[in-house]
C-alpha positions in Angstrom: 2.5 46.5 128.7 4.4 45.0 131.4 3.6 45.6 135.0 3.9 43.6 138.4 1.7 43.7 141.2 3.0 42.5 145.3 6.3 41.1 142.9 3.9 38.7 141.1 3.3 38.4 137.4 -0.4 40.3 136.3 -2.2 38.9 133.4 -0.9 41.4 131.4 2.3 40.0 131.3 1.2 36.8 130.1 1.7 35.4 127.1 0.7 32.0 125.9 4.1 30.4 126.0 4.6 31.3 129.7 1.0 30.4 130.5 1.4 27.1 128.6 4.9 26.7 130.7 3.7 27.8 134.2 0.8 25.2 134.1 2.6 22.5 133.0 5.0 22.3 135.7 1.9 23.3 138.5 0.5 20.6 137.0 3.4 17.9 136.8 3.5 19.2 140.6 -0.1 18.6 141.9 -0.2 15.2 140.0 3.2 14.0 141.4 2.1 15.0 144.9 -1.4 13.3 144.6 -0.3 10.2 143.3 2.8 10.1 146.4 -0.5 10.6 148.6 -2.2 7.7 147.0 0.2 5.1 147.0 0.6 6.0 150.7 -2.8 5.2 151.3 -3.5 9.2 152.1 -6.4 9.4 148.9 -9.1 7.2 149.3 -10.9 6.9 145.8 -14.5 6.6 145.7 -17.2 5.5 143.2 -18.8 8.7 141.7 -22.9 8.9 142.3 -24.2 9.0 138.6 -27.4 11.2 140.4 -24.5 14.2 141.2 -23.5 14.1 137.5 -24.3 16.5 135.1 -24.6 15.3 131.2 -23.7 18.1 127.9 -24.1 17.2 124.2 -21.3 17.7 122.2 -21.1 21.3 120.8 -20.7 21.8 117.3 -18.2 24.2 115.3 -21.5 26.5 114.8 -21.7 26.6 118.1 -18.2 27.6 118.9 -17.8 30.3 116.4 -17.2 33.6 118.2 -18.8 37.0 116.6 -16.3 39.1 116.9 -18.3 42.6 116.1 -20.6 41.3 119.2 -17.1 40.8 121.3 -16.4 44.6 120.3 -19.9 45.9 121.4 -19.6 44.0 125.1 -16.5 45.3 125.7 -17.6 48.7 124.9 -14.4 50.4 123.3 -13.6 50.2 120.0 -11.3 47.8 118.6 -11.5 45.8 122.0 -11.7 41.8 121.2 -13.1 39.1 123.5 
């Protein structure tokens, strides 16, 4: 289904590809800009405070396994995935 909202693209549009495509150049964009800003002395880098940081284990492959039949039920229609 294609469909645009206020001449933007919705979600529904969206495909991998032009996600994967749209982000790399927002991306190339935002870091070009922020290192311009740094080497003219605009971004000021500061140590981190370990006591803000949070720690996570590494997840394992268990862990990461989606149950599909549970997707279904939380989406309440049938057929619907996650």
């Amino acid at each position: 289904m294609y469909w645009r909202r206020n001449g933007r693209r919705s979600v529904r549009e969206e495909t991998t590809a032009t996600l994967t495509a749209r982000l790399a150049e927002w991306g190339a964009g935002v870091y070009m800009c922020t290192v311009e800003r740094w080497l003219r002395g605009e971004i000021v880098p500061w140590k981190q405070d370990a006591g803000q940081s949070t720690w996570c284990d590494r997840l394992t492959k268990e862990q990461g396994r989606l149950d599909w039949q549970r997707a279904r039920r939380r989406a309440g229609a049938p057929g619907a995935g996650v």
